[in-house]
VONULUM-396327 format. One record per residue: x, y, z of N, C-alpha, C, CB in turn; residue number from 1. Coordinates in Angstrom, 1 decimal. Glycine has a CB too. Example, Ala and Ser with C-alpha at 12.3 -4.5 7.8 and 13.67 -1.06 7.14 Angstrom:
# VONULUM-396327
13.2; -5.7; 7.8; 12.3; -4.5; 7.8; 13.2; -3.3; 7.8; 11.3; -4.5; 9.0; 1
12.8; -2.2; 7.1; 13.7; -1.1; 7.1; 12.9; 0.0; 7.9; 14.1; -0.6; 5.7; 2
END
This chain:
# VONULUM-396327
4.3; -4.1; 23.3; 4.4; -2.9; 22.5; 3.9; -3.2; 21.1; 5.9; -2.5; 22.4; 1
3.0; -2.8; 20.4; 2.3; -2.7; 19.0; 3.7; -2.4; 18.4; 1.1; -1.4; 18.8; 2
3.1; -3.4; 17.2; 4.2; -3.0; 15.8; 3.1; -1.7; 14.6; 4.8; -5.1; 14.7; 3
4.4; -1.1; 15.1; 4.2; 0.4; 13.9; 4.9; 0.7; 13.0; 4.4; 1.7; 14.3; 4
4.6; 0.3; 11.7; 5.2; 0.7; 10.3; 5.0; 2.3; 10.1; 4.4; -0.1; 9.1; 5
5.8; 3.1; 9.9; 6.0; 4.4; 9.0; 6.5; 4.3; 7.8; 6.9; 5.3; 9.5; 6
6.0; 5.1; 6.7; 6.8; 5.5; 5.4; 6.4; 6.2; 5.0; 7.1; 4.8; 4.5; 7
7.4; 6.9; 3.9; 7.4; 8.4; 3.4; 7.2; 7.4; 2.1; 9.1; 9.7; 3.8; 8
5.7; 8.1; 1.0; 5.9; 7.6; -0.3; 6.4; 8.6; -1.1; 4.6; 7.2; -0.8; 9
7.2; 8.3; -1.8; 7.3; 9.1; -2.7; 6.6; 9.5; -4.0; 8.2; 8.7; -3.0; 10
6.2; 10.9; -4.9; 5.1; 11.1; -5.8; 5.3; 10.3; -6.7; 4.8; 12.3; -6.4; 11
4.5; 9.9; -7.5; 4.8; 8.9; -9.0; 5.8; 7.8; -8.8; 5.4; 9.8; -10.5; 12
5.2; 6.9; -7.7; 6.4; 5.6; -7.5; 5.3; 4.5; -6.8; 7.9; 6.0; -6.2; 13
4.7; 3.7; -7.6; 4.4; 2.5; -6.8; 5.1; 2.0; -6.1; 4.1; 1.6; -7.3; 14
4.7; 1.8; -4.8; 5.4; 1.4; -3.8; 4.3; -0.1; -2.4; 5.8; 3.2; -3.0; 15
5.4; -1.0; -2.3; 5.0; -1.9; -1.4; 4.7; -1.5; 0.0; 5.8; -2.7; -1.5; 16
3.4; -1.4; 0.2; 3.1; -0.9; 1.5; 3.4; -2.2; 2.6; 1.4; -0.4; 1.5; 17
2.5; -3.8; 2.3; 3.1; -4.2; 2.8; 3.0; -5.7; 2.0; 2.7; -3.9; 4.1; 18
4.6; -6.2; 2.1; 4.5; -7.7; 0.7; 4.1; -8.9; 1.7; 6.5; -8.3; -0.4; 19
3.7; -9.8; 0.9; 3.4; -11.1; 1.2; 4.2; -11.7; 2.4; 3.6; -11.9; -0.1; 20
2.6; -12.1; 3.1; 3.5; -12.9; 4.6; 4.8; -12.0; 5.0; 4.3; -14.6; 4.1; 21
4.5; -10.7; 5.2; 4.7; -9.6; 6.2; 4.3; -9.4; 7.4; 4.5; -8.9; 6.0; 22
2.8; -9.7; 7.5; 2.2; -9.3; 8.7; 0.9; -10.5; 8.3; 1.7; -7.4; 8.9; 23
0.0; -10.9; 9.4; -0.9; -11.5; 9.6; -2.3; -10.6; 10.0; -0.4; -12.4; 10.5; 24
-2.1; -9.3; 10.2; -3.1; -8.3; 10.8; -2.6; -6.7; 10.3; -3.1; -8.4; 12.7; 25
-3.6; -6.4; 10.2; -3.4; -4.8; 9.9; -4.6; -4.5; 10.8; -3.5; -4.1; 8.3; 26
-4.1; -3.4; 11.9; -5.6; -2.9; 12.9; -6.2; -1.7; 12.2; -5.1; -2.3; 14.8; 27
-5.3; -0.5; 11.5; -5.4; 0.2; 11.3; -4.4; 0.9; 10.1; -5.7; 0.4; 12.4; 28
-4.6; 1.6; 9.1; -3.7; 2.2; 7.7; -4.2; 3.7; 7.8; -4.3; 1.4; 5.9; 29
-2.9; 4.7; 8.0; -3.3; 6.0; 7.7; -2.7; 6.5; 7.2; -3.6; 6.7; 8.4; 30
-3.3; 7.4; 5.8; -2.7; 8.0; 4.8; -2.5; 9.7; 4.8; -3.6; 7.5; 3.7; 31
-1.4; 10.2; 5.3; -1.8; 11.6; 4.8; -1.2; 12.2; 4.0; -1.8; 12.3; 5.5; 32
-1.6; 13.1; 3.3; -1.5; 14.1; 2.0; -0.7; 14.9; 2.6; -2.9; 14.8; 1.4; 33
1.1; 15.2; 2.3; 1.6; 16.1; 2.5; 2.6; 17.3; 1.9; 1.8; 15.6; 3.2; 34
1.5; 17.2; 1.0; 2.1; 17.7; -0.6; 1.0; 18.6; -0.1; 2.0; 16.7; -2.4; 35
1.2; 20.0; -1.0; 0.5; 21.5; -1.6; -0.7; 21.0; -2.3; 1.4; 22.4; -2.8; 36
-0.2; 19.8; -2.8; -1.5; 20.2; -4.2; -2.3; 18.6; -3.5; -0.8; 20.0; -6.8; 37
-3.1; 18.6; -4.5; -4.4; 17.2; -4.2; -3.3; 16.2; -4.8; -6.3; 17.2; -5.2; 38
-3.5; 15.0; -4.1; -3.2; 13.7; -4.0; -4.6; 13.2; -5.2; -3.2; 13.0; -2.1; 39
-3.7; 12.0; -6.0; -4.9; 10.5; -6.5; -4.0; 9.7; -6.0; -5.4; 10.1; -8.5; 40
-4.6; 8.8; -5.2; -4.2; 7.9; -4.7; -5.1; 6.4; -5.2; -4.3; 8.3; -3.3; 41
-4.4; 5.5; -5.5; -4.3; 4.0; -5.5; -4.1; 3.4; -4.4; -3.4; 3.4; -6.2; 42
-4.7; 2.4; -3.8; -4.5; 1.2; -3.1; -4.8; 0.2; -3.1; -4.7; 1.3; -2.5; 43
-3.9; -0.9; -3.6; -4.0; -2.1; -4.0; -3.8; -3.1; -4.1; -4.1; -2.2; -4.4; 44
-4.7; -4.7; -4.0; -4.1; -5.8; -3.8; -3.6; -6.2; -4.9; -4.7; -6.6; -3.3; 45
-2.2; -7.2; -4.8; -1.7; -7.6; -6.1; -1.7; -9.1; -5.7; -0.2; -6.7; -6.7; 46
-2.1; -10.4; -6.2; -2.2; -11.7; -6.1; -0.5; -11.8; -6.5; -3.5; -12.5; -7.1; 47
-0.1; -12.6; -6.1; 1.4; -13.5; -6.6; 1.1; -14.3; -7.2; 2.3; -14.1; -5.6; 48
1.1; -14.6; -8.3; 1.0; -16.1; -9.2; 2.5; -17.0; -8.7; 0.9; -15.7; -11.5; 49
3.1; -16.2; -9.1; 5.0; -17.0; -9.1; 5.8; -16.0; -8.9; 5.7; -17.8; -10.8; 50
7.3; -17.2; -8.2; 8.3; -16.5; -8.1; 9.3; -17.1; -8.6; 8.4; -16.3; -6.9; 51
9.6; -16.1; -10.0; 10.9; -16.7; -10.7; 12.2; -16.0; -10.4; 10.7; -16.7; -12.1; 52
12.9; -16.9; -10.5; 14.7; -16.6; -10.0; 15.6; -16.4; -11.1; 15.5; -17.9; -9.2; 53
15.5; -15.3; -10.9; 17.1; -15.3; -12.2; 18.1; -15.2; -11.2; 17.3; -13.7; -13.8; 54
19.6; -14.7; -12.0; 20.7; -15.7; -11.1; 20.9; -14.5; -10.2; 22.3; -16.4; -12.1; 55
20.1; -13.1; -10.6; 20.9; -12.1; -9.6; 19.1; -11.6; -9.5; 22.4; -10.7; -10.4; 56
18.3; -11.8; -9.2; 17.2; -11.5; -8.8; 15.7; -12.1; -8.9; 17.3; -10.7; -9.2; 57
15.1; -11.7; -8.1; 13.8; -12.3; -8.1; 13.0; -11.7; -8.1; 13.5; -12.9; -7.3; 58
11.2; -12.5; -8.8; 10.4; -11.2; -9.9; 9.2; -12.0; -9.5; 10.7; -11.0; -12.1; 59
8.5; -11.6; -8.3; 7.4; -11.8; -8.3; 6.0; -11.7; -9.6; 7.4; -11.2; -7.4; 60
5.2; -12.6; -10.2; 4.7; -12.1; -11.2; 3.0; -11.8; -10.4; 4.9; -13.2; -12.6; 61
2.2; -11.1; -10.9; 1.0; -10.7; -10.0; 0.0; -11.0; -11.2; 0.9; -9.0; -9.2; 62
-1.1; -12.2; -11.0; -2.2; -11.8; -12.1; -3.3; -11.1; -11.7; -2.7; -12.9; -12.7; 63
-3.8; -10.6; -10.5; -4.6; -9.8; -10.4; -4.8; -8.5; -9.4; -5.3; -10.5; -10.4; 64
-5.4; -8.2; -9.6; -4.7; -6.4; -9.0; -6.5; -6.2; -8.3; -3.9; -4.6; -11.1; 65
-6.5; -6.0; -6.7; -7.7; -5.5; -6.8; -7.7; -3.9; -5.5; -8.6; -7.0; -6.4; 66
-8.6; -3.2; -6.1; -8.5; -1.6; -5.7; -9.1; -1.6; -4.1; -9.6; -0.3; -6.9; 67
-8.9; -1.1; -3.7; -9.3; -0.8; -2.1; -9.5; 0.7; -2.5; -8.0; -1.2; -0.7; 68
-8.7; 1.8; -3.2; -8.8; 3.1; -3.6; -8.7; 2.7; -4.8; -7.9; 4.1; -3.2; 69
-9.0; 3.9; -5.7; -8.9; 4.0; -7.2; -9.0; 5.3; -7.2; -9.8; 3.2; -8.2; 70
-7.8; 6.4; -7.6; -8.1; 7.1; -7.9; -8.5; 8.5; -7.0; -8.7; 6.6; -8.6; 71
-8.3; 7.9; -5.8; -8.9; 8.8; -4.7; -8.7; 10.2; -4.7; -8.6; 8.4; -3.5; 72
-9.1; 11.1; -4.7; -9.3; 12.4; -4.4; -8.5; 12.7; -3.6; -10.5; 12.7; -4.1; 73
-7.5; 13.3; -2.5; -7.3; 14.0; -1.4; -6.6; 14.7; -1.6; -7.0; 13.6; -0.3; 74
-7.1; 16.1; -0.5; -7.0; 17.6; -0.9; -5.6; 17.4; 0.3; -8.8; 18.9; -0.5; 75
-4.9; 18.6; 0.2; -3.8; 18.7; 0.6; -4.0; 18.8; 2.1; -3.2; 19.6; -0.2; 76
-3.3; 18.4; 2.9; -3.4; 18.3; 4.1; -4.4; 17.0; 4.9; -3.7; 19.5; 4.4; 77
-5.0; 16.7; 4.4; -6.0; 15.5; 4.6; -5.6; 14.3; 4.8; -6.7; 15.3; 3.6; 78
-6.2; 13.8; 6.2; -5.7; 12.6; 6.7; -6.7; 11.4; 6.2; -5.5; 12.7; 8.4; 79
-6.5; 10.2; 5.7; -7.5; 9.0; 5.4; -6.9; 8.1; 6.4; -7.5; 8.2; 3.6; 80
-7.9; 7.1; 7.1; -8.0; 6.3; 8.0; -8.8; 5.1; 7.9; -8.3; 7.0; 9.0; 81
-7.9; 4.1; 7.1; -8.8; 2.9; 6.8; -8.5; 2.1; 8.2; -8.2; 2.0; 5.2; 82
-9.8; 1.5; 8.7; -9.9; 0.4; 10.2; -9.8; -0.9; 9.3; -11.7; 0.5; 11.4; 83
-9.4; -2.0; 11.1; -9.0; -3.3; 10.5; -10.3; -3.7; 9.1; -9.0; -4.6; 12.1; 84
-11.7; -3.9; 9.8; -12.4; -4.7; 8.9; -12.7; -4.0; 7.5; -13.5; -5.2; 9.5; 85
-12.0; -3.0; 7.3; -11.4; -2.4; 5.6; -10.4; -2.8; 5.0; -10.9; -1.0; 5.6; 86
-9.2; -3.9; 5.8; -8.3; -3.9; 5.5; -8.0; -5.6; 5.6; -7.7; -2.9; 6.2; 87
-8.9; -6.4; 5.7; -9.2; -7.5; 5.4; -8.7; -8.1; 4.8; -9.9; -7.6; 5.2; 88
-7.4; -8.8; 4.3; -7.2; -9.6; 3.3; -6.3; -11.1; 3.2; -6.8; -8.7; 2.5; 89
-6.1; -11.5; 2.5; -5.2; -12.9; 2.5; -3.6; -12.7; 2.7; -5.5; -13.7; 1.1; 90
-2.8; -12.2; 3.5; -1.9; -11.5; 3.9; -0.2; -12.7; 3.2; -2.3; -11.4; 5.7; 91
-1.1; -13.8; 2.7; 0.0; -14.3; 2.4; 0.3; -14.8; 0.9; 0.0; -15.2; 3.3; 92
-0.7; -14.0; 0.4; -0.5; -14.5; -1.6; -1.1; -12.9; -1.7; -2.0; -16.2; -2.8; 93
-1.2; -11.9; -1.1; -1.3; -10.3; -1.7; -0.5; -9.6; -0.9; -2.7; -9.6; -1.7; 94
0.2; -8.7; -2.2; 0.6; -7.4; -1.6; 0.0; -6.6; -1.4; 1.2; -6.8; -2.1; 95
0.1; -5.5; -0.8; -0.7; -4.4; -0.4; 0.2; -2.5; -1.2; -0.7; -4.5; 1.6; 96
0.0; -2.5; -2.0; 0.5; -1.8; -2.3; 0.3; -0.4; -2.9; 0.8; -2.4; -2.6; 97
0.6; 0.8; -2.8; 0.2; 2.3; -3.2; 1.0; 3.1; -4.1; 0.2; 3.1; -2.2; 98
0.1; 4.0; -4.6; 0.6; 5.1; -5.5; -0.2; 6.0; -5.9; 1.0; 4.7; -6.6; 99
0.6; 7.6; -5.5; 0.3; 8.3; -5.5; 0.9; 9.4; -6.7; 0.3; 8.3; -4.4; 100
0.0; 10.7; -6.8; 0.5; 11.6; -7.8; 1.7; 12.5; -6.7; -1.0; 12.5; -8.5; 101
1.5; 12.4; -5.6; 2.3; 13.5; -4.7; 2.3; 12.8; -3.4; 1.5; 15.2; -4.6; 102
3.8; 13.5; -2.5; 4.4; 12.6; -1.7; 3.0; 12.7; -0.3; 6.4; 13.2; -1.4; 103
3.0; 11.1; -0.1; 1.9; 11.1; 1.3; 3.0; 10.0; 2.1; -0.4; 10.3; 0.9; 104
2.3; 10.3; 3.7; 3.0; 9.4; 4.5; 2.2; 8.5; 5.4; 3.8; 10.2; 5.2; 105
2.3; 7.4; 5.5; 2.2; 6.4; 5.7; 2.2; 5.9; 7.2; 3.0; 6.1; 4.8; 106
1.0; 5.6; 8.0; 1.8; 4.8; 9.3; 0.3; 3.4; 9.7; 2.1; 6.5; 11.1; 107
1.4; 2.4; 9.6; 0.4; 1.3; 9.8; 0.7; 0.8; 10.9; 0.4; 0.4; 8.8; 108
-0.8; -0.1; 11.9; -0.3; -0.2; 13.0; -1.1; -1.8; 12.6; -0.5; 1.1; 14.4; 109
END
């Protein structure tokens, strides 16, 4: 049986699509717009430099941030469908992570 991630993003909330040494493969990322109005969407890698511990929590720090989206355009109802060799990356020092202006949903396989 394939592993299938779902999530509901919430509007104006960076959110972890998927964190470090989560997964080893992404086949496929689909985004849809299920808000009224147009979506800007972000999607992006964030490098981990360090993980510091304070006594009640832990704070990944990220020095570089790189876009897969910036800013993207989508009109309301509109499905985006990034394939594996779009989604290429070092799965175990980047996050994968999004943000949107309005709520889209999420299913990664």
């Amino acid at each position: 049986m394939k592993h299938i991630i779902y999530k509901n993003i919430i509007a104006s909330t960076l959110t972890s699509v998927i964190e470090a040494a989560d997964s080893q493969s992404v086949k496929s990322l689909l985004i849809c717009n299920t808000s009224d109005l147009t979506a800007y969407i972000d999607l992006k890698l964030e490098h981990i430099r360090r993980k510091e511990t304070d006594a009640t929590l832990e704070v990944y720090s990220s020095i570089n941030t790189y876009y897969i989206l910036r800013q993207f355009n989508m009109a309301s109802g509109v499905t985006l469908i990034l394939e594996e060799n779009e989604l290429e990356y070092d799965f175990n020092n980047y996050h994968l992570k999004i943000y949107s202006t309005q709520t889209v949903d999420i299913i990664i396989k």
